[in-house]
C-alpha positions in Angstrom: 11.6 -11.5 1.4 13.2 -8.1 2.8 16.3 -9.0 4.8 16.0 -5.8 6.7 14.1 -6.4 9.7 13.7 -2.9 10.3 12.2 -2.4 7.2 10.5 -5.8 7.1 8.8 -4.7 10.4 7.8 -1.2 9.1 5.4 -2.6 6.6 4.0 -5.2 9.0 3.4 -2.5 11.2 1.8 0.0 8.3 -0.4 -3.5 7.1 -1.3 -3.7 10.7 -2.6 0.3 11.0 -3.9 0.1 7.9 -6.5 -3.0 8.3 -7.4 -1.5 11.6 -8.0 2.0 10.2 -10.3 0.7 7.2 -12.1 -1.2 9.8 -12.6 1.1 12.6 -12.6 4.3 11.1 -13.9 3.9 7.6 -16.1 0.7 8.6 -15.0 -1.4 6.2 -16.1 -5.0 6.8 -12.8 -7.6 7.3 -13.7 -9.1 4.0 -13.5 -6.3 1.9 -10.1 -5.2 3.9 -8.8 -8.3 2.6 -9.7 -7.8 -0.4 -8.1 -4.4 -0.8 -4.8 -5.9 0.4 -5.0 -8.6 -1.8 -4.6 -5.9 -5.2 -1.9 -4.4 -3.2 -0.2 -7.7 -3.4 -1.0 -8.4 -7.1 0.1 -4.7 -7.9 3.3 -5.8 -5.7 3.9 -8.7 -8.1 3.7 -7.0 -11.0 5.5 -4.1 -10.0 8.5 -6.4 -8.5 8.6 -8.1 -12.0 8.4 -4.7 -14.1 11.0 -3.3 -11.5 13.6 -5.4 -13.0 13.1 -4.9 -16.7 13.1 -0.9 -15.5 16.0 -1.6 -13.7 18.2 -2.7 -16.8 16.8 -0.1 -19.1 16.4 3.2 -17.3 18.8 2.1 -14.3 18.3 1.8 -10.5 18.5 5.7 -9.7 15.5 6.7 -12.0 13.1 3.3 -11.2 13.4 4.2 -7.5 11.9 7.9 -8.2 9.3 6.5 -10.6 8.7 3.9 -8.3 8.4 6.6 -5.1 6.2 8.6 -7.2 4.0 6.0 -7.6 3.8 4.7 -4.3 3.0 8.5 -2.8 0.1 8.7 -5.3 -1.2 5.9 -4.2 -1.0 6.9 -0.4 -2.5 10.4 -1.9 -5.5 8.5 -2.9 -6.4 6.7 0.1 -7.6 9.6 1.5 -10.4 9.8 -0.8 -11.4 6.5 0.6 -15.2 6.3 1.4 -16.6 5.9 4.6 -19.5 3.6 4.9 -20.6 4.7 8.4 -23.1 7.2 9.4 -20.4 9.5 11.0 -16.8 9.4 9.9 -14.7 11.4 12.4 -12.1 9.9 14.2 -13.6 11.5 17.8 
């Protein structure tokens, strides 16, 4: 658990857009939003146990920049998310 309630916030808050924004915008039924968090939550797992074996052999510095890296390429691909309604703009 993230001590930081700031930061500990932040990430309900991006959960929070997120769901709404896969719902709303890309019409993505609640179920299948869940189910897209729920790999971000296994990936979390197995990233939080690999982060500590990275940790001891490469050291904190370079595990955070591989670790960034990853996480933008993974915010990159969202936006090739597919819309299943008939019109996807926002307006």
């Amino acid at each position: 658990m993230v001590r930081d309630r700031k930061t500990n916030g932040m990430c309900g808050g991006t959960t929070v857009l997120l769901s709404l924004y896969m719902q709303d915008v890309l019409g993505y039924s609640p179920l299948s939003t869940g189910f897209g968090f729920l790999a971000e939550g296994c990936a979390a797992i197995v990233a939080g146990t690999l982060a500590g074996r990275m940790i001891g052999s490469l050291g904190t510095r370079l595990t955070m920049i591989i670790g960034l890296l990853v996480q933008g390429i993974g915010t990159g691909a969202m936006a090739f998310l597919l819309s299943t309604t008939r019109s996807s703009r926002c307006w």
